[in-house]
N, C-alpha and C positions, 0 to 999 in steps of 0.2 A: 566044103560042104556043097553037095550038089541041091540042083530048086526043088525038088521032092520034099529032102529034110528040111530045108531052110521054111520052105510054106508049113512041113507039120509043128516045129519047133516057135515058130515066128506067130502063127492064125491070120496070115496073110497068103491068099493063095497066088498056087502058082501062076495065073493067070491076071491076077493084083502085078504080079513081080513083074511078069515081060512086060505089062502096061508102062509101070515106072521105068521101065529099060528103055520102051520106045520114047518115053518123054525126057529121057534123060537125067532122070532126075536118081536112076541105079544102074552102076556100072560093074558087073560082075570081074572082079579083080582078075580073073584068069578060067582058060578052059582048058578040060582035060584033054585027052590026046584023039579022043574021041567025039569033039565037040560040045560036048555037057560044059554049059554053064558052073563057075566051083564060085562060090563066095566065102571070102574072107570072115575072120570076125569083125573089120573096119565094118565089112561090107554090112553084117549082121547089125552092127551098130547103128548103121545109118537108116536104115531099114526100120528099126526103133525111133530114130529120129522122125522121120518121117510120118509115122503112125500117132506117135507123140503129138506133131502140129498139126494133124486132122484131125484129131481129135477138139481142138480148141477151136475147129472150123475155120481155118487156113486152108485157098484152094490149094489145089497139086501145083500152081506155076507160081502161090506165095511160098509155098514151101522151098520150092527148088530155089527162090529169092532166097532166102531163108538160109538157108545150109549153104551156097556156094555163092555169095556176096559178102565179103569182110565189112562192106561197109554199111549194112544193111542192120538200122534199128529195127527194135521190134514196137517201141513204146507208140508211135502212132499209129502201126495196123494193130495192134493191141486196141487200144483206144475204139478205132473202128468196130472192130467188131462187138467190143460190148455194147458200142451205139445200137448195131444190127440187132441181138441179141437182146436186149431190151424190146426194142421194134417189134422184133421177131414175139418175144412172147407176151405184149400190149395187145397184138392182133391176135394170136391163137386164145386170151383172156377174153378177148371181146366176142369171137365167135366162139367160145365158150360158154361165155355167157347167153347168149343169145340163144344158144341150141337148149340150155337147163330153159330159158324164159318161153322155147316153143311145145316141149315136153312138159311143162306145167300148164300148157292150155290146153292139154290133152287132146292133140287137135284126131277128128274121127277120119279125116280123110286126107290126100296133098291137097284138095283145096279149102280147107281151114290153114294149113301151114301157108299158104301160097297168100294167104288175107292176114297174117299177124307179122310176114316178115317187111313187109313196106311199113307199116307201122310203128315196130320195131328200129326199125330203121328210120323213120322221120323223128321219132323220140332222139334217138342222138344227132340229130339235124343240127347245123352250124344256124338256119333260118329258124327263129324264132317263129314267125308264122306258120310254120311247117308241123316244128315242136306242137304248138298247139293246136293245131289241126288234129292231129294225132291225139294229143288228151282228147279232144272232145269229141272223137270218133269212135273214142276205145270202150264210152257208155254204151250204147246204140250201137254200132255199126260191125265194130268186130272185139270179140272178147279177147282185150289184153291183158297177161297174167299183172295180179297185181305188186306183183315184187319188180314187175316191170314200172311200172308206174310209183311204185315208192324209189326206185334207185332212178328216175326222174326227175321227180320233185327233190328230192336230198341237194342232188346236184344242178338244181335249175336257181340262175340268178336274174332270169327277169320276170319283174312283179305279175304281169299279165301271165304269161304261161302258165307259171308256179301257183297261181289260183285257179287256172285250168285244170290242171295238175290236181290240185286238193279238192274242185268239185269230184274231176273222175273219183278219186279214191275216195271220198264220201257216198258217191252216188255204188261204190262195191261193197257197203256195209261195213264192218269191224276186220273185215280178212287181211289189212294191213297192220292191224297194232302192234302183232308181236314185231314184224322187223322194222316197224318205227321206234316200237321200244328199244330194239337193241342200236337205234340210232342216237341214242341218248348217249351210247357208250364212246361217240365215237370222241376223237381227239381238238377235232374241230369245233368251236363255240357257232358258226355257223347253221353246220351240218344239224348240229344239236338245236338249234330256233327253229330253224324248217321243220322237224323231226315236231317238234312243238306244236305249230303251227298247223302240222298236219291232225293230228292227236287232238288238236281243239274242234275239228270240223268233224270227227268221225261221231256216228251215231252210237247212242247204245251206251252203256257204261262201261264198257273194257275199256276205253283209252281213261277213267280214272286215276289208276293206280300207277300209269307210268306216270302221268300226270303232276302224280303226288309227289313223286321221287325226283322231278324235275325241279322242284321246290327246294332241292339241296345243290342245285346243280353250280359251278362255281363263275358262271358269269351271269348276268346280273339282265342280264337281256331276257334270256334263256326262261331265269328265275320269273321274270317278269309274267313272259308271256304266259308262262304253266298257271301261275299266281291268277294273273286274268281269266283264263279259262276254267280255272275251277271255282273264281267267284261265279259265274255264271251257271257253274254247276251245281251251286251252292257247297260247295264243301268249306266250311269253318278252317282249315290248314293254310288255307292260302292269306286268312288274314295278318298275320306278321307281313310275310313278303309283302301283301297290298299297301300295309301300314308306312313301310319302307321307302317303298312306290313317291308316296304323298311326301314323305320327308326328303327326299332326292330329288325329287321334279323331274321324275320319268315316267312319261306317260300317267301326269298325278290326276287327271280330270276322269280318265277310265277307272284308276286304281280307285275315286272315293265313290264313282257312282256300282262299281263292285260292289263296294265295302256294305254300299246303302240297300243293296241287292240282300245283303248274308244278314242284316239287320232285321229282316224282316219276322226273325226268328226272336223274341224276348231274348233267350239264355245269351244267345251271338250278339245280342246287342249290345249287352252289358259288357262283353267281352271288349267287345269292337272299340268302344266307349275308353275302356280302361286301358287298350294299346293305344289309343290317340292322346288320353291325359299321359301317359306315363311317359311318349314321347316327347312332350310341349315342354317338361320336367329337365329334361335332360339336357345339360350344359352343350354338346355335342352339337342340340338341335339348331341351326340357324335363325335368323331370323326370315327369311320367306318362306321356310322350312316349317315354322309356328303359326303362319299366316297359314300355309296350305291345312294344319292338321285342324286350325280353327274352324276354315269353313267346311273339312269334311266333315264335324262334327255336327255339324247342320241337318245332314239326313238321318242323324242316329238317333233313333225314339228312346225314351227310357229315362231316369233319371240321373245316372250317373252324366248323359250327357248335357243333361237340362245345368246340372251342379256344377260343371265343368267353365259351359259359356258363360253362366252366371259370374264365375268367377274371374275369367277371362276377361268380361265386360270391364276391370277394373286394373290390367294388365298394365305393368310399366311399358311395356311396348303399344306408344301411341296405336299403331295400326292394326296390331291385335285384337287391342282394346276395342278400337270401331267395329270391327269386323265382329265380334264377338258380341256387339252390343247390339248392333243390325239382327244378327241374327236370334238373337232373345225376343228381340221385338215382333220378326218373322215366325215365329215357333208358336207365341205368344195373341200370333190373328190367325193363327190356323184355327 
């Protein structure tokens, strides 16, 4: 088969073909009498071959390793190249990303683009100081999209920045909730606090609702932090998880002056009231467990909780009982 056919048949031109002739790496089996190049079907085959390992991005001089070395694995340039390959689309991801985060600040000229990409670029900065510089530039100085600054803060783990971080995104109003919301989904108990934590600082009431839904969330951190923030929101939902707070001794001095916060409402009170007896109740509950839920009952007006210490005052648990009785007496000079 002369190189005409061989390139229509093959979608390797003829000019692909002498290339592989001159590197050696295709030997046309025989010529006619006239000098034309004739290839075999070996020849056709190898020819396949070859197309085959470029395909998988093997150069032309792995390839020719490849086909005419008996002794030649494949499993560690295999290996390599999915290194490369990975590498390879880490970076085209990243400048991906970065081209969607320059098109979202709609910038009006190259030099708005030419002001958000060093930014951009200090945002993923190895230097912390750098990082933050950049949050606190992106209020003032140049408008950074905000999906830049929420995949940021997401992935920022020191405490300075990542507050940096959360004032910018407060100081951009609500225009982060939705893709903080959808950071609740992620798989990470982390990602999902931060997500949190951002959602607490945001003004306005759209960060409530995801807020709320963080309240089911399955680690306990998480739980926490949503729970705190929406006692200060006042939202009543978050009393269970606060109440929990108090019995676990996490973060239990935040969770009762919450709780004292939602009480300030009669109906919440009595509520608040009756998830603190009903936990004291409970065989489960510890005993520094019944020490905490005693004195956050302290801030709670109403009668259920006035009945509660009264009773308490009288508790087989020496220290309860003090504590319990302290604060009768406390209640009692107000």
């Amino acid at each position: 088969m002369l190189i005409g056919e061989v390139a229509r048949r093959s979608g390797v031109s003829a000019r692909m073909l002498r290339h592989y002739e001159s590197l050696g790496l295709l030997r046309p089996s025989a010529r006619t009498g006239s000098g034309y190049r004739e290839y075999s079907a070996e020849d056709i085959r190898r020819i396949f071959h070859i197309e085959s390992l470029r395909s998988l991005g093997l150069s032309l001089r792995e390839i020719g390793r490849a086909l005419d070395d008996p002794g030649f694995t494949p499993s560690a340039l295999v290996d390599d190249l999915i290194r490369q390959t990975r590498a390879r689309i880490a970076a085209e991801t990243e400048l991906l990303t970065r081209l969607c985060r320059i098109g979202a600040a709609e910038p009006a000229g190259w030099e708005d683009v030419l002001q958000v990409v060093p930014v951009l670029q200090a945002l993923g900065s190895k230097s912390a100081a750098a990082r933050q510089r950049a949050a606190l530039s992106s209020v003032d100085e140049v408008p950074v999209p905000v999906a830049a600054l929420v995949d940021a803060v997401l992935g920022e783990t020191d405490p300075i920045v990542a507050g940096a971080l959360r004032w910018a995104l407060a100081r951009s109003g609500d225009a982060g909730t939705a893709l903080l919301a959808q950071a609740l989904a992620s798989p990470e108990a982390a990602v999902r606090e931060r997500a949190v934590q951002c959602l607490a600082e945001l003004p306005g009431t759209g960060a409530t609702a995801p807020l709320r839904e963080a309240l089911a969330d399955p680690d306990a951190a998480v739980r926490g932090r949503a729970a705190l923030a929406l006692g200060a929101r006042g939202v009543a939902a978050a009393v269970p998880t606060l109440t929990d707070m108090i019995v676990g001794g996490r973060h239990d001095t935040d969770a009762a002056d919450a709780l004292s916060v939602l009480a300030g409402d009669g109906a919440t009170a009595e509520r608040i009231a009756g998830e603190l007896v009903d936990h004291l109740a409970r065989d489960t509950t510890d005993a520094p467990g019944r020490v905490r839920l005693t004195q956050a009952l302290a801030d709670i007006p109403g009668p259920t909780a006035a009945r509660a210490l009264a009773e308490l005052s009288h508790d087989g648990d020496r220290t309860v009982a003090l504590t319990a009785t302290y604060l009768v007496r406390l209640r009692g000079a107000r």
